[in-house]
C-alpha positions in Angstrom: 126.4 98.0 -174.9 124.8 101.5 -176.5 125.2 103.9 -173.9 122.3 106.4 -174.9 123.2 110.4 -174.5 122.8 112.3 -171.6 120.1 114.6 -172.4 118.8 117.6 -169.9 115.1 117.0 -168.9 112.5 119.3 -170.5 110.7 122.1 -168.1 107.5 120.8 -167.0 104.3 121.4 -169.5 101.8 123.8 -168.2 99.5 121.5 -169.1 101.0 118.7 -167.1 100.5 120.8 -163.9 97.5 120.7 -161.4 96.2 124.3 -162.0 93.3 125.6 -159.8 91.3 128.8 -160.6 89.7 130.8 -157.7 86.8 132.5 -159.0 85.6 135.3 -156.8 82.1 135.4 -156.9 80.6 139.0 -156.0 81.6 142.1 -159.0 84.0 139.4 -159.7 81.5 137.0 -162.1 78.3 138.5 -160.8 77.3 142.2 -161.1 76.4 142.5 -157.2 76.1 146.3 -157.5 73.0 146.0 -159.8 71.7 143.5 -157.5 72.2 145.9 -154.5 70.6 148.8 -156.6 67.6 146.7 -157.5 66.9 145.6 -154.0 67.7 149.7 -152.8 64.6 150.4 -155.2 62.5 147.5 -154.0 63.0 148.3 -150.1 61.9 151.6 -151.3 58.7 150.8 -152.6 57.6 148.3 -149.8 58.7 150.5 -146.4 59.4 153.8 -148.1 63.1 155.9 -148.3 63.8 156.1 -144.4 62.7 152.9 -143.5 65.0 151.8 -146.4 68.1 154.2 -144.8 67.7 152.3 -141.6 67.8 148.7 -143.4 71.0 149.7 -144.6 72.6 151.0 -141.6 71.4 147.7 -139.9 73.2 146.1 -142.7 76.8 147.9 -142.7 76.7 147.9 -138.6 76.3 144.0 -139.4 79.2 143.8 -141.7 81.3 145.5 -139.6 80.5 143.3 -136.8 80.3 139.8 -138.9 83.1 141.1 -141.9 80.5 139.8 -144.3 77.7 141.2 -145.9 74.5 139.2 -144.5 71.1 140.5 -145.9 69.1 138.4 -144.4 70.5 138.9 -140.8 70.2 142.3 -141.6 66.5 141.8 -142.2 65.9 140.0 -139.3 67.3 142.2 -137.3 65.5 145.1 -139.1 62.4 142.7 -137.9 63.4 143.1 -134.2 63.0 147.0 -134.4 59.6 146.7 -136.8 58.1 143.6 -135.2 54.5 144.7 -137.2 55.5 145.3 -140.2 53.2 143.1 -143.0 55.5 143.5 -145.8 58.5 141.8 -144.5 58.0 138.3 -146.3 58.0 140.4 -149.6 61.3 141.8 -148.9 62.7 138.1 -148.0 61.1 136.4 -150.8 62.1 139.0 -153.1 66.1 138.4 -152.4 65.6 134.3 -151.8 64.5 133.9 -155.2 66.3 136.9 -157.4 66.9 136.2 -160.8 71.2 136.1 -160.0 71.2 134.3 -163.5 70.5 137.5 -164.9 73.5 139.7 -163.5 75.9 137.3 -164.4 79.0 139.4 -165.9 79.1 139.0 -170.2 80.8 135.7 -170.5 81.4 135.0 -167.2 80.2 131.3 -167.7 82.2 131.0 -170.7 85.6 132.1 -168.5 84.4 129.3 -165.7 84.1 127.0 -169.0 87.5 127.8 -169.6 89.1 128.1 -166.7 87.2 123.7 -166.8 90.0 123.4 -169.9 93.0 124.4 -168.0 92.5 122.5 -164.4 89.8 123.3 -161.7 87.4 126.2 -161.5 86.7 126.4 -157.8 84.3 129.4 -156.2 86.0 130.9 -153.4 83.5 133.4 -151.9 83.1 135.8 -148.5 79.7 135.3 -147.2 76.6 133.9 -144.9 75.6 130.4 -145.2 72.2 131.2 -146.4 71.9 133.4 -148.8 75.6 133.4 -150.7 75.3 129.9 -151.4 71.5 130.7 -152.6 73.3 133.2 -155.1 76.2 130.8 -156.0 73.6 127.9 -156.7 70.7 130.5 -158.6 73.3 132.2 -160.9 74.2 129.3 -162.2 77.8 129.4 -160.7 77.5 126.0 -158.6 76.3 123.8 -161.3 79.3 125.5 -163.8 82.0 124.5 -161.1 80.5 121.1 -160.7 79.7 121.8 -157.1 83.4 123.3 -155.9 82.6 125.6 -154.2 84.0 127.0 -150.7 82.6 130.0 -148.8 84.2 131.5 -146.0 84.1 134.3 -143.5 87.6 135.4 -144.3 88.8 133.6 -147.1 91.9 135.0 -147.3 92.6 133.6 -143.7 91.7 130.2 -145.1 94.5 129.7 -147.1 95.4 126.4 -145.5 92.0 124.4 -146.2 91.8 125.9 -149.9 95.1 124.3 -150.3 93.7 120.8 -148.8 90.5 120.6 -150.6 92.0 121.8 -153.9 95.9 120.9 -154.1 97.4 122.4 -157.2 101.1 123.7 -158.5 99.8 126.7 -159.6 96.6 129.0 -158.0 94.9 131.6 -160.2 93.0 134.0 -158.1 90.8 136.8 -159.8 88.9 139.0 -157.6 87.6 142.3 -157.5 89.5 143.1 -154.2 92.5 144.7 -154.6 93.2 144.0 -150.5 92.4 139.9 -151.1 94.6 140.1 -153.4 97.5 141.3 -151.8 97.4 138.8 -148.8 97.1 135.9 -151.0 99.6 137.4 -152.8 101.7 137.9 -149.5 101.1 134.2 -148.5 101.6 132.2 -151.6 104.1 134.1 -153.6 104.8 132.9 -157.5 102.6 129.9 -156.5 99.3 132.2 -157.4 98.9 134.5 -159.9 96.6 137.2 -159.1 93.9 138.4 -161.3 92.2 141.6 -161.0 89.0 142.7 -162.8 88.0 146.4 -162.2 84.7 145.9 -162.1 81.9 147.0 -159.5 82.5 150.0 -156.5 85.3 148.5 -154.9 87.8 148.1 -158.2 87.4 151.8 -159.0 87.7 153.4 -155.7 90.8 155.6 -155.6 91.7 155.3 -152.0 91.7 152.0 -152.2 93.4 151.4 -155.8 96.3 153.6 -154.1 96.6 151.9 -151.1 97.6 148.6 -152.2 100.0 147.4 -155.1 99.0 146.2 -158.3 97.6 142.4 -159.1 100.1 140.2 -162.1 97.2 140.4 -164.4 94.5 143.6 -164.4 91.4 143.1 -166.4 88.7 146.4 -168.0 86.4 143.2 -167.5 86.1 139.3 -166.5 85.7 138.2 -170.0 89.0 139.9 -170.8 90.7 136.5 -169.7 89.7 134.5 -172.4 92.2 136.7 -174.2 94.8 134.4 -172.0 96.3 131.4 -172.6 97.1 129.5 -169.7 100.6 129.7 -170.1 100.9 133.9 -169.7 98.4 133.1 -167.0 100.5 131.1 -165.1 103.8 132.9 -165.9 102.1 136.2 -164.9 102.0 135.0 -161.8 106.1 134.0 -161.4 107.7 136.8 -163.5 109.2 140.0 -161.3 105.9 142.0 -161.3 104.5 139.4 -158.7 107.5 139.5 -157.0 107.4 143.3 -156.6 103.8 142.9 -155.1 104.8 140.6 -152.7 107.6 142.7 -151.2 105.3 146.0 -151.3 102.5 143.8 -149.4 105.1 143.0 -146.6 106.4 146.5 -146.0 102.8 147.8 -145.9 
């Protein structure tokens, strides 16, 4: 009888693993601060600068109350204080059929194509159930990710469901939220390795930049990460630097 060698098993491929990408949608693929500047100037030239002021506080009193941004809500409820005003269906038809295709971020289809080589693109998005999913689906974004898509309230409070919709050994998360981050970060440990690109208002604010830790991976841009193979992706995401964020994110 030929007893054959004991040999020690190889480490699991990258490749072999269930890997699922969570693709933030907002400054993250799609230039939302352009978006927001374009529909600034259009509010302005339909109801005029302090009529357009007052949309805008209606909208951050709203986001403070909801802890999403909701433009349409915030129109309607602009509506409630200017019942008479002739110009409102502009201003909704204006944002229900924006061109989102054309703010997408240089080569952010090409990282979703990808990120469709490696394992599983998935959008995971803050929003309303109106008009994010309107941006998701005009951008291009929904057909890109074959339809995975998941928007939440508070997505980083949805942890849980992410994991039973899309089950995976290793999460990539890239957002332009440094605080989203950090509590996935928190939750999940070396399981997720946290991308960050410093794009749009919130990725360059100082405050904020100094109040939490850094991400595993920090991008100048999103098309930065095709300069990634999926195995420094994925190792970003285990090495000690991940492990530092986590312990700074529970002392915080």
């Amino acid at each position: 009888m030929k007893i054959r060698p004991h040999l020690p098993r190889r480490p699991k491929k990258v490749t072999a693993q269930r890997i699922v990408f969570l693709l933030d949608v907002d400054n993250t693929l799609l230039d939302n601060d352009r978006i927001t500047a374009d529909l600034r100037r259009h509010l302005e030239r339909e109801v005029g600068v302090a009529c357009q002021q007052q949309y805008w506080t209606i909208f951050e009193q709203l986001r403070a109350e909801l802890g999403y941004a909701d433009y349409l809500g915030a129109l309607q409820r602009y509506r409630i204080e200017h019942p008479h005003a002739h110009n409102l269906f502009a201003i909704s038809s204006y944002l229900v059929n924006y061109p989102f295709a054309n703010r997408l971020y240089p080569d952010a289809l090409d990282v979703v194509d990808q990120c469709r080589k490696w394992g599983t693109p998935v959008i995971l998005s803050d929003g309303d159930v109106v008009f994010q999913p309107r941006k998701v689906e005009r951008s291009g974004l929904f057909e890109a990710t074959q339809g995975n898509v998941l928007i939440f309230v508070h997505k980083e409070k949805e942890l849980k469901d992410v994991e039973r919709r899309f089950p995976a050994d290793h999460y990539v998360l890239v957002d332009d939220k440094l605080r989203i981050l950090t509590a996935v970060k928190h939750a999940w440990g070396p399981r997720v390795t946290t991308v960050f690109p410093r794009q749009g208002h919130y990725a360059t604010d100082s405050k904020i930049l100094a109040a939490f830790p850094a991400a595993d991976i920090t991008l100048d841009r999103i098309g930065d990460l095709l300069k990634y193979d999926l195995y420094a992706l994925v190792s970003a995401g285990r090495k000690h630097q991940g492990n530092t964020m986590l312990k700074k994110a529970r002392t915080r």
